[in-house]
C-alpha positions in Angstrom: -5.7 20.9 -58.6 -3.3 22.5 -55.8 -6.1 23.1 -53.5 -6.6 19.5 -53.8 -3.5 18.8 -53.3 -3.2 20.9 -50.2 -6.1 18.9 -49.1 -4.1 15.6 -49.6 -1.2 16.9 -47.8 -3.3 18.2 -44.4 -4.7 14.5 -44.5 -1.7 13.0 -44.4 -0.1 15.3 -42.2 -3.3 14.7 -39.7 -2.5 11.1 -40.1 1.2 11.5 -38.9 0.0 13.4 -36.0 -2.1 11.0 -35.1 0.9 8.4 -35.5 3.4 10.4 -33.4 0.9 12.0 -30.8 1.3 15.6 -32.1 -2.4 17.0 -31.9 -1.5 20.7 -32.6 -4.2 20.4 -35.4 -7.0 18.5 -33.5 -9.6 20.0 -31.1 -8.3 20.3 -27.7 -9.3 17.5 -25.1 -11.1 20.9 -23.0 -12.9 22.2 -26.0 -14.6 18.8 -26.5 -16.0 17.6 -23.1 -18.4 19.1 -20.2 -16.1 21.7 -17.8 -16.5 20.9 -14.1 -14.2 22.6 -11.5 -11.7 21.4 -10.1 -10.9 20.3 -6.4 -8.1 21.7 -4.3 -6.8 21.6 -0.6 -6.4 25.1 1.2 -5.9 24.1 5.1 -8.9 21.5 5.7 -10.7 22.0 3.2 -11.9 20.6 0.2 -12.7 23.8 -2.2 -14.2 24.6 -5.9 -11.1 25.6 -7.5 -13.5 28.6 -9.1 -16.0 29.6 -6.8 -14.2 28.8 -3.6 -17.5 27.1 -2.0 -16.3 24.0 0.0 -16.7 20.7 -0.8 -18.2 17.9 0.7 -17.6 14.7 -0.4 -21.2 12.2 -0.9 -19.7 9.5 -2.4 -19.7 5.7 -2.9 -17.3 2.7 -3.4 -17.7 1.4 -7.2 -15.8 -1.2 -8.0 -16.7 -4.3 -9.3 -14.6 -7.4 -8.7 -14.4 -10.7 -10.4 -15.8 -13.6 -8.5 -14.0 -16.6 -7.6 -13.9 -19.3 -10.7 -15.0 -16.3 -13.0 -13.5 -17.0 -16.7 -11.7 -13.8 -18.4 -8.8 -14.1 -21.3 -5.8 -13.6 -19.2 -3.7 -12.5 -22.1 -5.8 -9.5 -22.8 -7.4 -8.4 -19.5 -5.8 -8.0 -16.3 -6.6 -10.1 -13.3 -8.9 -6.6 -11.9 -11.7 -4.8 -13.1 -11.3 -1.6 -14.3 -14.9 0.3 -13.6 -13.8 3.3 -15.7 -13.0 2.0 -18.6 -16.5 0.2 -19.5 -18.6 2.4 -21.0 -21.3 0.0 -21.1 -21.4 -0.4 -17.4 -20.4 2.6 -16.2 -23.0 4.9 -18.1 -25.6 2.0 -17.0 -24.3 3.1 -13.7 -24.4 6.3 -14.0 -28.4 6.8 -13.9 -28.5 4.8 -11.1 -25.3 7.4 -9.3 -27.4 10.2 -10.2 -30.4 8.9 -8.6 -28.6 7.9 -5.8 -27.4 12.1 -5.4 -23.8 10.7 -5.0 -20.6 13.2 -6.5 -17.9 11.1 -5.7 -17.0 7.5 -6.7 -13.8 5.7 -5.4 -12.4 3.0 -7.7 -10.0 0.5 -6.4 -7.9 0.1 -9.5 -7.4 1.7 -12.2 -5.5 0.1 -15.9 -3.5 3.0 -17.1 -3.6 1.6 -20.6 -7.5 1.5 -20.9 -9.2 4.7 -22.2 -11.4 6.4 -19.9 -12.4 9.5 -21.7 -16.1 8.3 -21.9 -16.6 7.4 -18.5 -14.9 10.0 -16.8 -16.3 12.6 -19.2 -19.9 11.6 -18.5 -19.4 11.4 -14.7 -18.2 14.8 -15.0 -21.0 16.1 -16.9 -23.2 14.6 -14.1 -21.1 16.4 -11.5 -19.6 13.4 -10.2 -15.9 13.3 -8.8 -13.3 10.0 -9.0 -11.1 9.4 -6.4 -8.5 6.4 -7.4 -6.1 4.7 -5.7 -2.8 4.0 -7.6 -1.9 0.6 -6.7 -3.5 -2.3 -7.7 -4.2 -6.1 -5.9 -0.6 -7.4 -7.7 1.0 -3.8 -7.5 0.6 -2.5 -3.7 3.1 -1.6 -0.5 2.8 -5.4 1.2 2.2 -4.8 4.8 4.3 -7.8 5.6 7.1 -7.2 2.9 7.0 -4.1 2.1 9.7 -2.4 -0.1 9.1 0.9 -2.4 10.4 -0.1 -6.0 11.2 0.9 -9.6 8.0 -1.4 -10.4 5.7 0.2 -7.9 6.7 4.0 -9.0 6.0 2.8 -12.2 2.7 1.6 -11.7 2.1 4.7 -9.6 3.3 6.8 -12.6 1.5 5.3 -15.3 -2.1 5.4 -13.4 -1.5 9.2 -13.0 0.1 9.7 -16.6 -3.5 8.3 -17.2 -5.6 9.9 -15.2 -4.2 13.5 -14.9 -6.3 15.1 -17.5 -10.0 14.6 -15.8 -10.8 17.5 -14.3 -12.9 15.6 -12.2 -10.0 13.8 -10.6 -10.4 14.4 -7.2 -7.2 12.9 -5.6 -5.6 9.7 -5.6 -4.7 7.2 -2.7 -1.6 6.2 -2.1 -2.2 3.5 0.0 -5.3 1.3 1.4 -5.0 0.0 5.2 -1.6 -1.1 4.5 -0.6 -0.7 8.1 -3.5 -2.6 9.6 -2.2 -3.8 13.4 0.7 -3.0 15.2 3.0 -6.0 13.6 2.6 -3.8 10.7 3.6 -0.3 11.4 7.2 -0.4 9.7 5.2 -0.1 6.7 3.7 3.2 7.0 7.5 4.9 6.1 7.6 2.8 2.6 3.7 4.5 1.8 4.9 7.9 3.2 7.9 7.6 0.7 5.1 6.5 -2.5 3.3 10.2 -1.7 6.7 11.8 -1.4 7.6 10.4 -5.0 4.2 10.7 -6.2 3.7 14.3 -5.6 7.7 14.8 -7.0 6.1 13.5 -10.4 2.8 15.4 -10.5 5.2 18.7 -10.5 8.1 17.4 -12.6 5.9 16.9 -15.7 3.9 19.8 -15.2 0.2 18.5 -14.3 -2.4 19.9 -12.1 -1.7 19.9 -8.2 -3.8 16.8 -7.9 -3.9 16.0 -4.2 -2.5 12.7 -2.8 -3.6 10.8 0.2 -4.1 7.7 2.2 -6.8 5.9 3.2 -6.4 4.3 7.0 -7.9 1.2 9.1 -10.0 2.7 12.3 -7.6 0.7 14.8 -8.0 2.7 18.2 -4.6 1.5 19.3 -2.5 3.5 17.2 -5.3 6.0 14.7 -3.5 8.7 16.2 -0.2 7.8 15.7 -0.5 6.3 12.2 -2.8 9.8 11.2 -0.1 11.6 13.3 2.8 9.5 11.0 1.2 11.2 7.3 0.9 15.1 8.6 3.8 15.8 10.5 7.0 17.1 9.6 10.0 15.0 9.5 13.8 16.8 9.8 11.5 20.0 9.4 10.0 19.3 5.9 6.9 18.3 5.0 8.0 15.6 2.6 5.7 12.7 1.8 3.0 13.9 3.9 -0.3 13.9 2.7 -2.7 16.4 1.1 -5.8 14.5 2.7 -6.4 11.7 4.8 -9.0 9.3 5.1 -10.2 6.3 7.4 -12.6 3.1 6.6 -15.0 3.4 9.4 -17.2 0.8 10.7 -17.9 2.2 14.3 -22.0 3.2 13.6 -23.5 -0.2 13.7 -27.5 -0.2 13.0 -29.3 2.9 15.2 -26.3 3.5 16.9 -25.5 7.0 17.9 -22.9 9.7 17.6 -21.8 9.1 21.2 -22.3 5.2 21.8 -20.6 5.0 18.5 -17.3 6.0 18.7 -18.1 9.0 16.1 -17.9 11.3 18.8 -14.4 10.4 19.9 -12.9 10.8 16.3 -14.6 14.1 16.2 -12.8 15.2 19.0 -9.1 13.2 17.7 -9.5 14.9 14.6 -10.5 18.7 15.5 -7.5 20.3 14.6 -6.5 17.9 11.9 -3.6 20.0 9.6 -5.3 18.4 6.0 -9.0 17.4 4.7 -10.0 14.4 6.8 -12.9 12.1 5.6 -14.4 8.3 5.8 -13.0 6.6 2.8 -15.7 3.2 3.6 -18.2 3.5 6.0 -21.6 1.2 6.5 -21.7 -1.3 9.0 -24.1 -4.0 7.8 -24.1 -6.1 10.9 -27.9 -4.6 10.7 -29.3 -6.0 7.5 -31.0 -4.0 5.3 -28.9 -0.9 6.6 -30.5 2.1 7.7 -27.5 4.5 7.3 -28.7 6.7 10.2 -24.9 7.9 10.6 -25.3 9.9 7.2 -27.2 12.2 9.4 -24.2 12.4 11.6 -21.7 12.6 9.0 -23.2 15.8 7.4 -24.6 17.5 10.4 -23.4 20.8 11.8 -20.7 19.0 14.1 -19.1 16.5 12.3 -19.0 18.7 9.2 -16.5 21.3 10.7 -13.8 18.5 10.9 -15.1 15.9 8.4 -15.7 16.4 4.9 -17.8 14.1 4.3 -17.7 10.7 3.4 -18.0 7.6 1.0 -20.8 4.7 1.8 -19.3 1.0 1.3 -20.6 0.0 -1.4 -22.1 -0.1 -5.0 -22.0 -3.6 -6.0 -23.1 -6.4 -4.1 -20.8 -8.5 -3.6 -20.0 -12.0 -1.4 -19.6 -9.9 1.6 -22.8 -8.2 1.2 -22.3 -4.5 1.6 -23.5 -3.5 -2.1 -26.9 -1.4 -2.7 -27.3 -3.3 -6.4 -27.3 -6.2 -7.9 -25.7 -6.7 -11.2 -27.7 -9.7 -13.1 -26.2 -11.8 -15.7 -27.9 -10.1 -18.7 -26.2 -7.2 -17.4 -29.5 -5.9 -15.9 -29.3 -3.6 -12.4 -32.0 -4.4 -9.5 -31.8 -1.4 -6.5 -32.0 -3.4 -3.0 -33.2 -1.8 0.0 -29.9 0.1 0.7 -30.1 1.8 -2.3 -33.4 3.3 -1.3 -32.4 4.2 2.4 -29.1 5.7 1.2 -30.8 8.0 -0.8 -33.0 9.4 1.1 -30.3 9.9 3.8 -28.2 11.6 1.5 -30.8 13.9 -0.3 -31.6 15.6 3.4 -27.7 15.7 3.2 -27.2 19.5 3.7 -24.0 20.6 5.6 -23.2 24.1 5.8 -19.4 24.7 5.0 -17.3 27.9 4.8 -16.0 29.9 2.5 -12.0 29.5 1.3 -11.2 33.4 2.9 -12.5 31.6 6.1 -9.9 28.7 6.4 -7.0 29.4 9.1 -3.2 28.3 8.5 -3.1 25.3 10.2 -0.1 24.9 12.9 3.4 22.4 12.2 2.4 19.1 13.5 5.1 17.4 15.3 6.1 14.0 14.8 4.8 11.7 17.3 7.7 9.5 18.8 7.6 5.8 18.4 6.3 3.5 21.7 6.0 -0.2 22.1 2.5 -0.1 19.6 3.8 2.2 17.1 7.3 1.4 16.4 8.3 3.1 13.3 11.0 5.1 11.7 11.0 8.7 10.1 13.8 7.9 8.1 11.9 7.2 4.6 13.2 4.7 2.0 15.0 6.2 -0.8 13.3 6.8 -4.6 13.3 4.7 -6.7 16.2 4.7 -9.4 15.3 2.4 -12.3 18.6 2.9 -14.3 20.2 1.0 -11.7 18.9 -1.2 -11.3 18.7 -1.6 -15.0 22.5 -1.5 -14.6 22.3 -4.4 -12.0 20.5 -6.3 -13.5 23.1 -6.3 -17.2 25.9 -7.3 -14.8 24.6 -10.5 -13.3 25.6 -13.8 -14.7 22.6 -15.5 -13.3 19.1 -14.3 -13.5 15.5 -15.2 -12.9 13.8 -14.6 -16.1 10.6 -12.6 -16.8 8.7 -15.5 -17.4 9.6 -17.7 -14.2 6.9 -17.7 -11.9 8.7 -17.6 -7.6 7.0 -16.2 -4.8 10.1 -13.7 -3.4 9.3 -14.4 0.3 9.8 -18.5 0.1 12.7 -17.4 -2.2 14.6 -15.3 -0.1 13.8 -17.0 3.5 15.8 -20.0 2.2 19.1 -18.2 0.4 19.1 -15.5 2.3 20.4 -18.3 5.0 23.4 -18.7 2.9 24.2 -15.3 1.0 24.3 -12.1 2.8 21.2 -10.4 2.0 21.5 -6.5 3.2 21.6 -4.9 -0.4 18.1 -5.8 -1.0 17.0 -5.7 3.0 14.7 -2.5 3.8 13.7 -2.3 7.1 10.7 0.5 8.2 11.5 -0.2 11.9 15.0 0.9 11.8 14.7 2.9 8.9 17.8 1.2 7.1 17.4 0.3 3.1 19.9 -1.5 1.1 21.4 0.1 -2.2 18.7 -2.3 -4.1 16.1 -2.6 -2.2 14.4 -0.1 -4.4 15.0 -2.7 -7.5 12.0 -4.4 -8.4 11.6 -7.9 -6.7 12.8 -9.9 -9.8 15.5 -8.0 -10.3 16.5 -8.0 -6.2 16.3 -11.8 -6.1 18.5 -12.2 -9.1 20.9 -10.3 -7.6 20.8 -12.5 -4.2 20.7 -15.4 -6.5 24.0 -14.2 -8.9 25.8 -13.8 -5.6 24.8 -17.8 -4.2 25.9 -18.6 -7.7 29.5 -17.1 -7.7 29.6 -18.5 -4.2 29.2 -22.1 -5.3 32.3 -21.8 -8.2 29.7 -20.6 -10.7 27.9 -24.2 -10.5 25.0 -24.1 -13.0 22.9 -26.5 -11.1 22.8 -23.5 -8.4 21.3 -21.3 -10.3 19.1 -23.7 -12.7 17.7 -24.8 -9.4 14.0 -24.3 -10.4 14.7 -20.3 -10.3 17.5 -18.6 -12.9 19.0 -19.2 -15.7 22.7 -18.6 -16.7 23.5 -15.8 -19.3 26.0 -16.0 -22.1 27.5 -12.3 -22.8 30.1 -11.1 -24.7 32.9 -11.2 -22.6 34.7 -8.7 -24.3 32.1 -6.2 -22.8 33.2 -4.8 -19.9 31.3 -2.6 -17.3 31.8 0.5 -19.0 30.4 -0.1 -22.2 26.8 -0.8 -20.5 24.2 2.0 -20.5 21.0 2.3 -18.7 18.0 3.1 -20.4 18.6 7.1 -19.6 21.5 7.2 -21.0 23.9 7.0 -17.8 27.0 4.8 -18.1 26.4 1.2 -16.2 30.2 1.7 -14.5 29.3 5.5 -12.7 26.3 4.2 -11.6 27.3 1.3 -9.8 30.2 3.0 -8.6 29.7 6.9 -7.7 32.0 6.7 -5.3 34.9 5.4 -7.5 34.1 7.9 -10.1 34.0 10.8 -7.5 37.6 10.0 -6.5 38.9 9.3 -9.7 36.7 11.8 -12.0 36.4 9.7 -15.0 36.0 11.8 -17.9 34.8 11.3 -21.8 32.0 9.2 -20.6 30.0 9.3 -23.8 25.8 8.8 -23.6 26.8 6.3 -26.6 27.8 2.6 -26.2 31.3 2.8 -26.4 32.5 -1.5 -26.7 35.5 -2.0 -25.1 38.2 -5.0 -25.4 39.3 -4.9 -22.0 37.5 -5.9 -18.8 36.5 -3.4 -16.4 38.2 -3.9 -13.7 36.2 -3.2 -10.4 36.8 -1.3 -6.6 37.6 -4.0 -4.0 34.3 -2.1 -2.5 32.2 -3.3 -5.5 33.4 -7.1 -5.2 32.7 -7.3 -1.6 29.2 -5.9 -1.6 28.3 -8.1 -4.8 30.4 -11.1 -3.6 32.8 -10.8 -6.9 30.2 -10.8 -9.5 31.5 -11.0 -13.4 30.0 -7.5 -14.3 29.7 -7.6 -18.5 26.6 -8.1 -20.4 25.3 -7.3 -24.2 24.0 -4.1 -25.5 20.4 -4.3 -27.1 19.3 -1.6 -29.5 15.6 0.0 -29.4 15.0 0.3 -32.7 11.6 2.0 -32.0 13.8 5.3 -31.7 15.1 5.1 -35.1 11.1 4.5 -36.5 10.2 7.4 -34.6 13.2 10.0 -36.5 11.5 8.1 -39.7 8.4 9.6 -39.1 9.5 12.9 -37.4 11.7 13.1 -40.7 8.4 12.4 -43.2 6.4 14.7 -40.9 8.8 17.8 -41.7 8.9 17.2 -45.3 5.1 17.3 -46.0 5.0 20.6 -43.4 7.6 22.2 -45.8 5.3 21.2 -49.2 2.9 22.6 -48.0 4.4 25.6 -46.6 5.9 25.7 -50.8 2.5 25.2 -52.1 0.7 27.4 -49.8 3.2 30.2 -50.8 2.9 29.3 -54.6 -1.4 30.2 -54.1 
């Protein structure tokens, strides 16, 4: 009976593991799925993490997108395809990857709540590599707008909370082409800031040194300086750079060759490139069916001391015609001829690398100074802070609301005419970044908004106006009785330098409500254009159902600690 009842009791306490996410009594993720080394960066070189023998990168672009007019539930898939998280498909695929003698894949988005454990797990038994990039279409660095925000970080953190634990994770990208001509270059510093912040994560919670790079346009006119912009050393620190770089190349046209190609003259540009360098898209298919003759080039003895290979554009067929399969509608996969002519080119694949005690230090790369194409700033747009802007956001009176569609660019070219708009303004060029640019866009134009608002004597037509909507707080609330989610008081963090100067003390990490207003700095109301700064405090009760369970858990660990000493 008391065996039994031990019995009983491990159940449930296996349950409430489950429930909680303690797995101290379940088989480790490691013991359960095929090992494959890891990939790491020692000067400019890819290497296995074990047997130091560098890597080369044979890969290919597989990511299927949804066509135009395609019909999906919106409410329970995103607007993207995640290939990783279809284990139909992607073990489908994965005979036809195998054939093909690929070990890399790049997907273009990845959903960080999807489970990948069977994909990923079979590619890696295969021997196959994923490199991912960490934005997605809805979620990226605009090249025309951009801004680095609490809502990009996020997205960036949540792909790499998800994707950390493959072994077979070789890297992620930061950015895709997202300076693409020279209207675009005051970009680059908003990307360079996404590594910096990136890589800041990676260490702060402890996972593997996954390397973190950027995948460039082949633009002649400024490759150098925009390759030059990711490796060099700004202020004398290496923050932001990248740990590999990579360019989608489209030079080798048909039977072109290395020299009337342009290959030749990237070989040369990148010779003493600092980190791994590599082609993150390359296949021209201006010749139809392609004969991939550059492979030759790629892997051959002199493109393979600066190049570490490269990935061929692409798996899928798609509208654009650059796919080496066809996926039918019964789900059914016909090769085309690419698929045949890639394969052969890559199975007499066979560059000859060296080995890790071989690699060289390479030297400090100085930062290229701006000129009239490449017109760029080195100072790099601050992290991301989401409690303030949490804070922010609690102290406007008029909002846009979650569910208000508004397109922020038409939005902020008309009121930005009327309110002063620097504390959301972030300029690459200059290298200037307001105090919220780093909010997320709702959250910046509600701010914009609040201030047009208190401009017009609080007039609720102005902010109903087809954007915000007003919101009713308590208005004995004052400032200092706000919190952000981590706990930081709402009045320090919208006013450090008040508190500095006046050292507020008996700041509790609990809600406190007060009677009184808080009275602001003359500083505050001019930046904010005298907002009313009070708003409500919401409770997460999802904490208190977590202590219910922690409590439960330690009570069955004690019964059975009792009954186990009782046997």
């Amino acid at each position: 009976m008391i065996i039994q009842l031990v019995f009983t009791l491990l159940s449930l306490i296996t349950l409430i593991n489950a429930l909680t996410g303690n797995h101290s009594l379940e088989a480790t993720y490691e013991e359960d799925v095929h090992t494959i080394q890891t990939i790491k960066v020692v000067g400019n070189k890819f290497f296995l993490s074990q047997t130091g023998e560098q890597f080369f990168i044979k890969g290919i672009s597989y990511q299927k997108t949804r066509q135009e007019g395609e019909m999906y539930d919106n409410s329970k898939e995103p607007h993207y395809i995640d290939s990783m998280a279809n284990p139909f498909s992607c073990l489908r695929d994965l005979e036809y990857l195998k054939e093909l003698g690929v070990n890399l894949v790049r997907v273009y988005q990845i959903l960080p709540t999807a489970n990948h454990d069977v994909c990923m797990n079979a590619f890696a038994e295969a021997g196959i590599y994923v490199l991912a990039d960490l934005s997605e279409p809805y979620l990226s660095i605009r090249r025309d707008f951009p801004h680095w925000d609490t809502q990009l970080l996020s997205r960036y953190q949540q792909v790499i909370d998800s994707m950390h634990k493959y072994d077979n994770v070789l890297g992620f990208f930061a950015g895709n082409e997202v300076t693409n001509s020279p209207m675009t270059t005051a970009a680059s510093p908003f990307v360079r800031a996404a590594i910096r912040d990136s890589k800041a994560y990676i260490k702060k919670k402890g996972y593997r040194k996954i390397p973190i790079g950027y995948a460039s346009n082949d633009d002649t006119a400024f490759r150098d300086n925009l390759a030059n912009y990711f490796v060099c050393n700004i202020d004398g620190s290496d923050d932001g750079s990248v740990d590999f770089f990579a360019i989608n190349v489209y030079e080798w046209c048909g039977y072109s060759t290395y020299s009337t190609s342009g290959y030749r003259h990237l070989t040369v540009e990148f010779s003493d490139f600092p980190v791994p360098i590599f082609f993150s898209e390359y296949g021209c298919n201006i010749v139809s069916p392609r004969p991939f003759t550059e492979v030759e080039a790629i892997y051959g003895t002199t493109m393979s001391k600066v190049f570490s290979g490269g990935i061929a554009y692409e798996y899928y067929e798609e509208v654009n015609h650059y796919g080496i399969v066809i996926e039918k509608k019964d789900g059914q996969i016909v090769k085309l001829a690419d698929f045949d002519t890639l394969k052969f080119r890559l199975e007499s694949a066979a560059p000859k690398g060296i080995s890790i005690d071989q690699v060289s230090k390479p030297a400090e790369i100085v930062c290229n100074k701006p000129d009239g194409l490449w017109d760029v700033s080195f100072s790099l747009p601050h992290a991301p802070d989401e409690g303030k802007c949490e804070c922010l956001l609690k102290s406007l009176d008029c909002i846009i609301p979650k569910d208000r569609a508004f397109d922020e660019v038409s939005f902020l070219s008309k009121i930005c005419q009327e309110v002063d708009c620097d504390a959301i303004s972030a300029d690459g060029r200059l290298g200037k970044y307001g105090l919220y640019s780093d909010c997320d866009s709702r959250t910046r134009a509600s701010l914009i908004l609040n201030d047009f608002y208190h401009d017009a004597n609080e007039s609720q037509e102005v902010c109903y106006n087809g954007y915000g909507e007003v919101i009713r707080k308590d208005q004995s609330l004052g400032l200092n009785a706000l919190f952000s989610s981590d706990g930081r008081n709402c009045y320090k963090v919208l006013n450090p330098k008040l508190l500095d100067e006046e050292k507020l003390s008996n700041v509790s990490a609990i809600p406190v409500v007060s009677t009184n207003k808080t009275k602001l700095p003359e500083e505050f109301k001019k930046e904010h254009n005298k907002k009313k700064l009070n708003a409500t405090i919401s409770v997460n009760s999802s904490d208190g159902e977590r202590v219910f369970i922690h409590c439960w858990y330690c009570f069955l660990q004690a019964i059975i600690a009792l009954v186990t000493f009782l046997i």
